[in-house]
VOPAGU-2260 file (C-alpha; in pm, 1 decimal, decimal comma):
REM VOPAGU-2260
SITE   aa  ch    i         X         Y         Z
SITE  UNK   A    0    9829,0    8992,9    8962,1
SITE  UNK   A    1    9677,4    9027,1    9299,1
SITE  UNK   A    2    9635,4    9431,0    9346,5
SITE  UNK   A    3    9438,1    9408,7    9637,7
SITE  UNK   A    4    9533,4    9549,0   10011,4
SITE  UNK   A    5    9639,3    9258,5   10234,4
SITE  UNK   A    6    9513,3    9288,2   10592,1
SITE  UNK   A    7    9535,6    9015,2   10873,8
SITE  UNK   A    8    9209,8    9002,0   11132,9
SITE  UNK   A    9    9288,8    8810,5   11421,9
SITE  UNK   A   10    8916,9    8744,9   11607,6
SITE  UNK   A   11    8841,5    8404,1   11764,9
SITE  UNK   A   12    8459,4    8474,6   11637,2
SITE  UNK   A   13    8518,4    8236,4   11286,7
SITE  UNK   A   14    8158,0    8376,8   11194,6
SITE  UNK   A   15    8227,6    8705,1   11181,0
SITE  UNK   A   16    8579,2    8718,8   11023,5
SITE  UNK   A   17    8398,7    8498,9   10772,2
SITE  UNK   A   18    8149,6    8798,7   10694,2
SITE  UNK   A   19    8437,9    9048,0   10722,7
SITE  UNK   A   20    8686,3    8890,5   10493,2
SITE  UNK   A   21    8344,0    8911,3   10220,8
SITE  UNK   A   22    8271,0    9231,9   10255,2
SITE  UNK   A   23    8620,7    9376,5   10277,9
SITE  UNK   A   24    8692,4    9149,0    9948,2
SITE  UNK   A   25    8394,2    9341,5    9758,0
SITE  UNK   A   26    8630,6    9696,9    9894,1
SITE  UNK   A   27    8946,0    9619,8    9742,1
SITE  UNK   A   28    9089,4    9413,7   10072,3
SITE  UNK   A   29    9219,4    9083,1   10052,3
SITE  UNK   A   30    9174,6    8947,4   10405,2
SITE  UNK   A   31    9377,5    8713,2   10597,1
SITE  UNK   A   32    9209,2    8531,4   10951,4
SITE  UNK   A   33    9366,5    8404,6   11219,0
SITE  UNK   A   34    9166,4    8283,4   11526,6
SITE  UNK   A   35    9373,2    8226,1   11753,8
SITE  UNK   A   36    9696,2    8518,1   11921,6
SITE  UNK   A   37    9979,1    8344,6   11924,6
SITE  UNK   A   38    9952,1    8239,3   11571,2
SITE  UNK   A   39    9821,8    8535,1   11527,2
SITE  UNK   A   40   10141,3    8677,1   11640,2
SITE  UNK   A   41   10354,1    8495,1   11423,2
SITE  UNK   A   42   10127,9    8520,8   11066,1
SITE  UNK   A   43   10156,0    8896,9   11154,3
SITE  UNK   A   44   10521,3    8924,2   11183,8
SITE  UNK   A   45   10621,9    8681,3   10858,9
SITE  UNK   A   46   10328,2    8852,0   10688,7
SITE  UNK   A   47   10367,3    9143,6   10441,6
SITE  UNK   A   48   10028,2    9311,3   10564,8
SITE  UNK   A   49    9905,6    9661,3   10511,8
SITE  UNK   A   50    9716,1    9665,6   10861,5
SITE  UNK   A   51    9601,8    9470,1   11122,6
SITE  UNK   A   52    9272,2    9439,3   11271,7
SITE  UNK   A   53    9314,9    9308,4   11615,9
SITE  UNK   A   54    9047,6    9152,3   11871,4
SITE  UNK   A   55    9158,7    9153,7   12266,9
SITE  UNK   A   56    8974,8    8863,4   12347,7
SITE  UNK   A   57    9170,6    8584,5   12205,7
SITE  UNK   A   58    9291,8    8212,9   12268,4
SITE  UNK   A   59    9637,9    8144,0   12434,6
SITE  UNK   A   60    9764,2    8496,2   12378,1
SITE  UNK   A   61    9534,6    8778,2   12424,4
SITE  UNK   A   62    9518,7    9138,9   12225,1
SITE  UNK   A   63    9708,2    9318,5   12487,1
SITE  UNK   A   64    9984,5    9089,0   12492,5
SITE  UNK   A   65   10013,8    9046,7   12131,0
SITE  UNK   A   66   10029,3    9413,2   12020,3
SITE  UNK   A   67   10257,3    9465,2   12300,7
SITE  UNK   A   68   10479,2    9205,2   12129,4
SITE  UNK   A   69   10404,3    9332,4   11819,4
SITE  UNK   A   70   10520,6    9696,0   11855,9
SITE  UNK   A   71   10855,7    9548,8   12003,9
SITE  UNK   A   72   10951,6    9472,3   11621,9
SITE  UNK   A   73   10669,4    9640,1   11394,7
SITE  UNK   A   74   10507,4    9953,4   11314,4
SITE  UNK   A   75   10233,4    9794,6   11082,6
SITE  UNK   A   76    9899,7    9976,2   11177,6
SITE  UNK   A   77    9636,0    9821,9   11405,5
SITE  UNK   A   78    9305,4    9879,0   11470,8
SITE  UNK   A   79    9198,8    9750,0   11771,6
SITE  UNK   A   80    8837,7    9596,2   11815,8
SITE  UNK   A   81    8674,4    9659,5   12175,1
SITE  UNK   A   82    8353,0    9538,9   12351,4
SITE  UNK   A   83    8127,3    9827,1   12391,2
SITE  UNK   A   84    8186,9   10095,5   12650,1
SITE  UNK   A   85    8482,9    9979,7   12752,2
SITE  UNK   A   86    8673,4   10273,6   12784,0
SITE  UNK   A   87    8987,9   10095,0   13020,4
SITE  UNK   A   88    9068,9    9842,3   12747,5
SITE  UNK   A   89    9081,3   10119,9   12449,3
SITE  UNK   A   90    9304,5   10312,7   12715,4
SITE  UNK   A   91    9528,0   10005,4   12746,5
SITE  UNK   A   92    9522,8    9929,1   12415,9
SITE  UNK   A   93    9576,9   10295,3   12256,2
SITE  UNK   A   94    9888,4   10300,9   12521,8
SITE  UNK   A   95   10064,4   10015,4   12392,1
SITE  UNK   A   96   10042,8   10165,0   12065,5
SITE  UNK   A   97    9746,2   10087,3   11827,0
SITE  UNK   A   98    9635,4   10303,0   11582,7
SITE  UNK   A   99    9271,6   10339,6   11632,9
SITE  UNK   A  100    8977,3   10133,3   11783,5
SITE  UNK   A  101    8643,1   10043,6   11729,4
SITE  UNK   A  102    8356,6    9914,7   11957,9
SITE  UNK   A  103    8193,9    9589,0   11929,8
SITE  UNK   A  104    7932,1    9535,1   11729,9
SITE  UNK   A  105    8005,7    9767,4   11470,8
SITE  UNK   A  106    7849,7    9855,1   11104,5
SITE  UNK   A  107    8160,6    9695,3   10846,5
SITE  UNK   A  108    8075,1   10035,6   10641,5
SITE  UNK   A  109    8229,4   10170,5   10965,6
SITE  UNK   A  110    8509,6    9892,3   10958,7
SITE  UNK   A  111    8593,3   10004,5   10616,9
SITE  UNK   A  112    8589,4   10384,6   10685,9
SITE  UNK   A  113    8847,6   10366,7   10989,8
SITE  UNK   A  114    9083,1   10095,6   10769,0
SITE  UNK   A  115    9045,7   10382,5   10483,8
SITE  UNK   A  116    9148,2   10643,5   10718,6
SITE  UNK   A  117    9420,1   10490,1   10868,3
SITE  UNK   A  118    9566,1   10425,0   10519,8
SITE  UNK   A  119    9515,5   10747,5   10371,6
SITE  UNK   A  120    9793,8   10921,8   10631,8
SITE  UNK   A  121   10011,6   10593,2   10624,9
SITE  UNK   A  122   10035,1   10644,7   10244,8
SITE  UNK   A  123   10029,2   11042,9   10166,4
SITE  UNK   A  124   10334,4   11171,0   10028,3
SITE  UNK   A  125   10658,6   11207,0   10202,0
SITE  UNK   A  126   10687,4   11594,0   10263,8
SITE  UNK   A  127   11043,0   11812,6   10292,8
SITE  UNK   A  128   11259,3   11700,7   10675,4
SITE  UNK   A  129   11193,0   11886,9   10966,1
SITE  UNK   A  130   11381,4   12017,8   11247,8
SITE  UNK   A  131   11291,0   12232,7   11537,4
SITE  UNK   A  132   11372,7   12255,0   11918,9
SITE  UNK   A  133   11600,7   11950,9   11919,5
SITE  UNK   A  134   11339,1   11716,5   11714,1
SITE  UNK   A  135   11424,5   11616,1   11390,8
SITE  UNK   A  136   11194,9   11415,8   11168,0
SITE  UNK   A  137   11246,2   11265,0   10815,7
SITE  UNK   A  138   10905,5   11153,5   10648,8
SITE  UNK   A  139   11094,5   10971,4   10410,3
SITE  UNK   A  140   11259,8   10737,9   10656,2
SITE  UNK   A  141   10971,2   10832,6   10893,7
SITE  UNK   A  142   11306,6   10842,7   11165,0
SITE  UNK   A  143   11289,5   11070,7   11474,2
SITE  UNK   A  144   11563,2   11200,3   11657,2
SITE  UNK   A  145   11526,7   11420,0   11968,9
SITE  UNK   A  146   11826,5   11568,4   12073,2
SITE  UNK   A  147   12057,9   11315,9   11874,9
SITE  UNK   A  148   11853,7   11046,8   12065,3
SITE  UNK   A  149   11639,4   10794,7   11812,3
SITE  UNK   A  150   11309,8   10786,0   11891,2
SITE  UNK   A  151   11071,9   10445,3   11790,8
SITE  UNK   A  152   10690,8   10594,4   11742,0
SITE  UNK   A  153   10407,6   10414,0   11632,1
SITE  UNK   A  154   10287,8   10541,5   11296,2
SITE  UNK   A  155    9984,1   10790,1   11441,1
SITE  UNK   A  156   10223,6   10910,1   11672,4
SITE  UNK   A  157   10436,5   11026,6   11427,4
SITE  UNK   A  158   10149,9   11140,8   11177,2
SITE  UNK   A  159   10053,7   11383,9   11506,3
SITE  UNK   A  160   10399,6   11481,7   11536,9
SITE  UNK   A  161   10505,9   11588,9   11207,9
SITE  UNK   A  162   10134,4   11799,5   11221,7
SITE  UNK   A  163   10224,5   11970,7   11545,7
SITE  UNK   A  164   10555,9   12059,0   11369,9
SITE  UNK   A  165   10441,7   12204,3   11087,3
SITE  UNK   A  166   10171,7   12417,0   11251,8
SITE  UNK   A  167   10494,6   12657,9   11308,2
SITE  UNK   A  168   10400,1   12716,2   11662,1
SITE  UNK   A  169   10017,0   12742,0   11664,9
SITE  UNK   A  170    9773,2   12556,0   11847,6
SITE  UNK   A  171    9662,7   12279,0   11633,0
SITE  UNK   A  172    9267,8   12187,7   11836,0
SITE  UNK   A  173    9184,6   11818,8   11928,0
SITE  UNK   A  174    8905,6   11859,4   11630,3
SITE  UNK   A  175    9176,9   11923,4   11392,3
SITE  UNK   A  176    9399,6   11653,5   11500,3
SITE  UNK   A  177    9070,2   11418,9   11495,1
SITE  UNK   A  178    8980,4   11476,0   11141,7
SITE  UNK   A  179    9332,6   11467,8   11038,1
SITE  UNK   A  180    9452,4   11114,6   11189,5
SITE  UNK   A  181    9094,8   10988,4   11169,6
SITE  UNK   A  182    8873,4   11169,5   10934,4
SITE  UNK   A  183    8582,0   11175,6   11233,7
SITE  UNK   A  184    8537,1   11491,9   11442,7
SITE  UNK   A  185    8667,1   11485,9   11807,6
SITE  UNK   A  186    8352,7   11399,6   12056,5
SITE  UNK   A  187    8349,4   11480,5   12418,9
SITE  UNK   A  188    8428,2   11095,4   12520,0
SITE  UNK   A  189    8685,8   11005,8   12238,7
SITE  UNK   A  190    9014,4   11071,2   12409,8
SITE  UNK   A  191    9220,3   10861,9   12185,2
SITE  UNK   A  192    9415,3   11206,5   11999,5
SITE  UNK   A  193    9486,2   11262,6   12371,9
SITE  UNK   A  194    9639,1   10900,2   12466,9
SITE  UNK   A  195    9842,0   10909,2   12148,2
SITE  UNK   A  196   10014,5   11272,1   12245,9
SITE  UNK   A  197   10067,5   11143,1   12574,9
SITE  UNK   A  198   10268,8   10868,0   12497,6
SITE  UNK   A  199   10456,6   11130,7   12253,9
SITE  UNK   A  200   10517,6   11272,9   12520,4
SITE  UNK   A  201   10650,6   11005,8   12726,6
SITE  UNK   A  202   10894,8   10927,9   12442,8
SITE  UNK   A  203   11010,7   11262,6   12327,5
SITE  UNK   A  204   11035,6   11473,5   12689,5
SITE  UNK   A  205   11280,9   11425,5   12923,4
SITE  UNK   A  206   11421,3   11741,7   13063,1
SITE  UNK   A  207   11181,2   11980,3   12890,0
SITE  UNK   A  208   10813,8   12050,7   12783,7
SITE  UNK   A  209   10815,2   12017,5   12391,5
SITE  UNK   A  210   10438,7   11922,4   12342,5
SITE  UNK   A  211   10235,6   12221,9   12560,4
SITE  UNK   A  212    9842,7   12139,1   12613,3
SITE  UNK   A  213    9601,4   12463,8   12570,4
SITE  UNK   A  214    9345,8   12367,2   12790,5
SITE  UNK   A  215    9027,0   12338,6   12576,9
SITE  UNK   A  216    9163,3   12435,3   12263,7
SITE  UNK   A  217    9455,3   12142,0   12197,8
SITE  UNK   A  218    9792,0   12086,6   12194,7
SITE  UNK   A  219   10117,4   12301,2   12050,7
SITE  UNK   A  220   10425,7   12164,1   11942,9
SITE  UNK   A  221   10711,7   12451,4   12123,8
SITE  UNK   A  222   10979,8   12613,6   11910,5
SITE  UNK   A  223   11302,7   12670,9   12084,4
SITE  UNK   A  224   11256,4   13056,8   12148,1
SITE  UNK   A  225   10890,9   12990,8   12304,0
C-alpha cells in the first residue's frame, strides 16, 4: 500500500523536477511531474493530490493562468515557485490565491520545509464552529458564511481567518500570523500574511470593516460591539 503524500510539480525544467521528485521520494512524497500548464491543468484537477507545486513560467498555459483556473474549482494548496526578486509576480500570484511561494533557486531542504508547513495547518484538527459579527465558520466543513452570504476562501485564507477569530478581539501581530501559516518569522520584505488578509478582505467586507489593521503591530478580527 502506497502511504506516501501525492504532490503534482508542474515546471517545464525536466532536470530539476527529476531531482525534486528524488529527494521528495527519500521525505515521504510521492511526486507527480508535469511539464507542460495545460496538462498541467488537467492532471491537477482529475488528480487526488495533497498539494501542488506550481512554476509560472510554463508552455501553452502559464502559472498565472492556470492557478487562476484552478481556484475556479479547487482549494488544493499551491506553492508557487518564483524567479528571484520578483516581488510583482509573488503579488500576482499570492492574489489569485496560492498558498505560499518560494524564490528560484532554492535549497529542496527549503522545498520540503514550506510543503511541511503548509500541510501541518491543512491537516490539524477540526476545532468547535465559530460565529461572531455576522461570520460564521465551520472547520469541519471548512464553510464560511458572512452575513448568510457563502464565502469561497482559499485554504490560508481561511487558516488566517479562523486565527483572527479566535484571538477574541486582540491583535494577533504579522509575526504571529507568519509562524502560524508558515512556521518562518515575518521579515520586513515578506508581505505575503498581508496579500492573503487583503483578499479576506475583499471577500468578506462589503458594507463594514470586519478585519481592522493596527498599524505596526497586525491585524484584528472586530466583534460586533467593537
Amino acid at each position: 500500500m502506497d502511504e506516501m503524500i501525492p504532490l503534482l510539480i508542474i515546471d517545464d525544467d525536466t532536470e530539476l523536477c527529476a531531482l525534486l521528485a528524488e529527494f521528495l521520494g527519500r521525505e515521504g512524497f510521492r511526486a507527480v511531474l508535469e511539464h507542460d500548464g495545460a496538462r498541467g491543468l488537467a492532471r491537477a484537477l482529475e488528480g487526488n493530490f495533497t498539494l501542488i507545486v506550481l512554476d509560472l513560467m510554463l508552455p501553452s498555459l502559464d502559472g498565472f493562468a492556470l492557478l487562476k483556473r484552478l481556484r475556479a474549482q479547487s482549494r488544493v494548496p499551491v506553492l508557487m515557485l518564483t524567479a528571484r526578486g520578483e516581488d510583482v509576480d509573488r503579488i500576482v500570484g499570492l492574489e489569485l490565491g496560492a498558498d505560499d511561494y518560494l524564490a528560484k533557486p532554492f535549497n529542496p531542504r527549503e522545498l520540503v520545509a514550506r510543503i511541511r508547513a503548509i500541510l501541518r495547518r491543512v491537516e490539524a484538527p477540526a476545532k468547535g464552529r465559530l460565529e461572531i459579527n455576522g461570520v460564521t465558520m465551520d472547520p469541519g466543513t471548512r464553510e464560511v458564511t458572512c452575513d448568510r452570504r457563502v464565502v469561497d476562501l482559499t485554504t490560508l485564507e481561511f487558516d488566517i481567518l479562523e486565527l483572527l477569530m479566535r484571538s477574541g478581539g486582540r491583535v494577533v501581530s504579522r509575526d504571529v500570523l507568519m509562524e502560524s501559516m508558515y512556521n518562518r518569522k515575518a521579515t520586513p520584505y515578506d508581505r505575503s500574511i498581508d496579500m492573503h488578509v487583503s483578499h479576506l478582505r475583499k471577500k468578506l467586507e462589503k458594507e463594514r470593516t470586519l478585519i481592522k489593521t493596527v498599524r505596526g503591530v497586525g491585524y484584528q478580527f472586530c466583534r460586533a460591539d467593537d
